[in-house]
C-alpha positions in Angstrom: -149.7 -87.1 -25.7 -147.5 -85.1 -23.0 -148.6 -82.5 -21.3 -146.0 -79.6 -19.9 -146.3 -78.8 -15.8 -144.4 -75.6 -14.5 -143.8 -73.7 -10.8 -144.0 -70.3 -10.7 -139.7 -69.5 -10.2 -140.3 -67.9 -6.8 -140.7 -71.7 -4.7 -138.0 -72.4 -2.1 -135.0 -74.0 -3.4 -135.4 -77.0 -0.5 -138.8 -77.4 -2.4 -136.7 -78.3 -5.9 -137.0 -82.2 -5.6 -140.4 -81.7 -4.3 -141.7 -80.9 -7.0 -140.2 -83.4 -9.1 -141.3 -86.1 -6.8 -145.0 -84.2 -7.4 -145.0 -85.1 -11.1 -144.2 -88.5 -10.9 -147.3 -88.9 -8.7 -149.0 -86.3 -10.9 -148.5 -88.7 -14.0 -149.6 -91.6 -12.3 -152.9 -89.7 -10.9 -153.8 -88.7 -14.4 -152.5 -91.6 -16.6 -150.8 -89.1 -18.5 -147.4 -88.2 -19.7 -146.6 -84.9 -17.8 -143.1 -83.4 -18.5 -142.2 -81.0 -15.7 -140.1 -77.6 -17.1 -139.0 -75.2 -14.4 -137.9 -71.8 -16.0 -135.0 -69.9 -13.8 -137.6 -65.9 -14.1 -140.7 -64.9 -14.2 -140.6 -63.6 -17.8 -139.2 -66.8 -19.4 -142.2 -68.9 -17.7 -144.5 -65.8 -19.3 -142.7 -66.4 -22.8 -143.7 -70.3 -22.4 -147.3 -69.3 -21.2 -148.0 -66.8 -24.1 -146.0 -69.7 -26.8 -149.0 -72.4 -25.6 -146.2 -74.5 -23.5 -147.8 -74.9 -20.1 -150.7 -76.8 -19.4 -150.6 -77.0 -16.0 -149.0 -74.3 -13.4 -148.8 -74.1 -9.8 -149.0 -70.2 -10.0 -148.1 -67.1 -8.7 -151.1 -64.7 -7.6 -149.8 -61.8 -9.8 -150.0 -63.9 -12.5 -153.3 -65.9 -11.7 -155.5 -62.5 -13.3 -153.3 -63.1 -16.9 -153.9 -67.0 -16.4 -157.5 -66.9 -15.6 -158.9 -63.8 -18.5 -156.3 -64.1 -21.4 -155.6 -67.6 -21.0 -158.4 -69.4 -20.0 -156.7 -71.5 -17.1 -158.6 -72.5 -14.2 -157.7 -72.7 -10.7 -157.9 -75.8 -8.9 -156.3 -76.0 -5.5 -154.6 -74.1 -2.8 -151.9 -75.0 -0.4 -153.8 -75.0 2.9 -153.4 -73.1 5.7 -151.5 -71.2 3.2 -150.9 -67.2 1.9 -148.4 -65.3 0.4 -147.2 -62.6 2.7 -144.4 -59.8 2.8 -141.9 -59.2 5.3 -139.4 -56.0 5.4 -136.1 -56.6 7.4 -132.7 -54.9 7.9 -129.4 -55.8 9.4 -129.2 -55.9 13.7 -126.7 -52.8 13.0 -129.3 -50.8 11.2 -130.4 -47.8 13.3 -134.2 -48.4 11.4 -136.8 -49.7 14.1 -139.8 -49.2 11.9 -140.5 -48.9 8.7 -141.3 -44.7 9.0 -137.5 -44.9 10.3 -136.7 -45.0 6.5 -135.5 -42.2 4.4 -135.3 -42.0 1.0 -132.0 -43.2 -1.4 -132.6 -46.6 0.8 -131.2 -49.6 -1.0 -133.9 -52.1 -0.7 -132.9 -55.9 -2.0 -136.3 -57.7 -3.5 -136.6 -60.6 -6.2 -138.7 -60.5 -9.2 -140.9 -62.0 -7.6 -144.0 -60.1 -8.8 -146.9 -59.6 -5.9 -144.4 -59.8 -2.9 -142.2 -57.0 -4.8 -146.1 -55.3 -5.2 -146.5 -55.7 -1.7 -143.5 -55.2 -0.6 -143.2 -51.6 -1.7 -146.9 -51.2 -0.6 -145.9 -51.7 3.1 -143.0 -49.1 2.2 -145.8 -46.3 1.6 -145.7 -45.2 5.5 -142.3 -43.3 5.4 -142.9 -41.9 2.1 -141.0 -44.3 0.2 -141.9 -45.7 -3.5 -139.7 -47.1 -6.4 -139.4 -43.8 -7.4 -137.2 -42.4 -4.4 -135.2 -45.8 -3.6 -132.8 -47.4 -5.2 -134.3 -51.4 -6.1 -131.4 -54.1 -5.7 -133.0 -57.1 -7.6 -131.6 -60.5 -6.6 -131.7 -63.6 -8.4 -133.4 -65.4 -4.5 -134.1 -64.5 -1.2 -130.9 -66.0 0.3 -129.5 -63.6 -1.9 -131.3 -60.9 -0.6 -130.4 -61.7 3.0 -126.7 -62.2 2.1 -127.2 -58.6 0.3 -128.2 -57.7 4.0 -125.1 -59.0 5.9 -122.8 -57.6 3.5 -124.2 -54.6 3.6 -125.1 -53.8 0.3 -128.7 -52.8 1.0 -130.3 -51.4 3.7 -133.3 -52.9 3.4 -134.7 -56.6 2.2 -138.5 -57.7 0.8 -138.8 -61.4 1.4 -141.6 -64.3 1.3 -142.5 -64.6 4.9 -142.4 -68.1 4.2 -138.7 -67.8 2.8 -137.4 -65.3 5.6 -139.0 -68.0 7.7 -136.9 -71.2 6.3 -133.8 -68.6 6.6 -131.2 -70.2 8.9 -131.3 -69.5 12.5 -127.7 -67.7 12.1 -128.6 -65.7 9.5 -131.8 -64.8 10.9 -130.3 -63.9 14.3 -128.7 -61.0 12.1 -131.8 -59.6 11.1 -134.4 -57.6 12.5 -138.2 -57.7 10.9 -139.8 -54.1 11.0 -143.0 -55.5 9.5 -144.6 -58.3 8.0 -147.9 -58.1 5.7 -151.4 -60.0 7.2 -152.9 -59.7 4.3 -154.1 -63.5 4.3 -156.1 -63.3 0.9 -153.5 -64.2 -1.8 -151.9 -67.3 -2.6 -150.0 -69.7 -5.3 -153.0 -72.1 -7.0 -152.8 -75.0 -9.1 -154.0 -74.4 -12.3 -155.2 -76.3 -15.0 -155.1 -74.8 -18.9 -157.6 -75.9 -21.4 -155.8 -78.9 -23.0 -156.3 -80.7 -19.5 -159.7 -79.2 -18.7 -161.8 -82.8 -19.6 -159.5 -83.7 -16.6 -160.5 -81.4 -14.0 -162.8 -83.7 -12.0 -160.3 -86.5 -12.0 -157.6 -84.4 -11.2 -159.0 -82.5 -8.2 -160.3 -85.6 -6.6 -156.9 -86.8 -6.9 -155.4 -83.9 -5.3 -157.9 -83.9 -2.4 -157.1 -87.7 -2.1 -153.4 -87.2 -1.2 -154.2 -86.1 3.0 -155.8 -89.6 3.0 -153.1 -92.0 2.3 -149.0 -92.2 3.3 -147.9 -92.1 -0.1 -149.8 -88.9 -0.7 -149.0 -87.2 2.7 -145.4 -88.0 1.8 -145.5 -86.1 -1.6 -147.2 -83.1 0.4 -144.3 -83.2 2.9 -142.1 -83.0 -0.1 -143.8 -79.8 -1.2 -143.6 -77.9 2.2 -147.5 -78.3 2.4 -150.0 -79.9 4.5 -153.0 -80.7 1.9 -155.2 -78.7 -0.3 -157.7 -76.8 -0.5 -160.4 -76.7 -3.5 -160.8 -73.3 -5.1 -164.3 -72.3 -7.0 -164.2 -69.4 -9.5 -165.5 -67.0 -7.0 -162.8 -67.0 -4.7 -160.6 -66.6 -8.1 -162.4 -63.6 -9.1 -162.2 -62.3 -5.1 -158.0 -62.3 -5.5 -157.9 -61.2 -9.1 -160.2 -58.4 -8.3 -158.0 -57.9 -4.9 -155.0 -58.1 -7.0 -156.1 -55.2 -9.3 -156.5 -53.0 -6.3 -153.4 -53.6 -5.1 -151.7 -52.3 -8.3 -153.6 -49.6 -8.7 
């Protein structure tokens, strides 16, 4: 039997091969045939999700609350030393220093991706702004975004930190950050749906097993990460719950 492996669409484009280099070791840690699909949006993956064609998912934490309740998917690991976080830039020429500098009718440039677009327009709140009273430029990536920056069709970008991070040094130098989120609490997971779940053990020892040898640390470099972390059903619950709030 195979079993079908996904990444939520919002992981860094360096990350691609990563990820491809993951499943093979994934397959070899479970004995298993594990076919790795990578849908190009958000609502595709869902589509797959909803259709019973995902088994396991390293996940975005909009999606985890979905995952977890209507699915029955549990998470397993965390990226350490890991969190999804927001960052709002403009262009060096802009005359915005903060984010209350912002008026409304600002074109902002964001992705699809779901809980930094949440946040995103969360940390707009302070000058007033909401989706309402902007005018939303969705791009297909974040380099996207920033290239939407220096050409100067948006005043305003919402990026990963992580991915505004990895931005080249001469793009950056062509951006200024006005904020960036600390929210520390949220963060991709590695999830398991119930087709795997009389794998769970065998599986997470494996993935806590990968900082301890070359071969694993060289799959984690691959990923961008520096180990796991294990993740109980309370600390689930905790950003799910968190999650909600946010929305709301």
């Amino acid at each position: 039997m195979s079993y079908n492996f996904t990444v939520s669409p919002d992981f860094t484009p360096d990350h691609l091969s990563g990820w491809y280099i993951f499943n093979t070791w994934l397959q070899k840690a479970l004995g298993e045939a594990v076919h790795l699909e990578m849908y190009n949006d958000f609502q595709t993956q869902r589509d797959a999700i909803d259709a019973g064609k995902v088994d396991l998912i390293y996940a975005n934490p909009y999606d985890t609350s979905m995952l977890v309740r209507e699915k029955g998917f549990t998470a397993l690991v965390k990226p350490k030393d890991e969190a999804d976080e927001a960052t709002v830039a403009v262009h060096t020429r802009s005359p915005a220093k903060t984010v209350e500098d912002l008026e409304a009718g600002v074109k902002v440039a964001i992705t699809n991706d779901p809980d930094i677009h949440m946040v995103g327009l969360i940390m707009l709140e302070p000058a007033d702004l909401n989706s309402a009273n902007i005018q939303l430029n969705i791009r297909d990536n974040y380099l996207m975004v920033a290239k939407d920056l220096l050409r100067g069709g948006s005043d305003v970008g919402i990026f990963l930190a992580e991915a505004f991070d990895n931005l080249s040094s001469m793009v950056k130098s062509q951006l200024r950050v006005l904020v960036s989120s600390q929210i520390r609490l949220i963060h991709h997971s590695l999830m398991l749906g119930p087709a795997l779940a009389d794998k769970q053990e065998k599986l997470l020892g494996a993935l806590m097993g990968m900082m301890e040898n070359e071969k694993g640390q060289g799959v984690l470099k691959s990923l961008g990460f520096s180990g796991w972390e294990a993740v109980n059903q309370e600390n689930t619950e905790f950003m799910i719950d968190l999650m909600d709030t946010l929305v709301v």
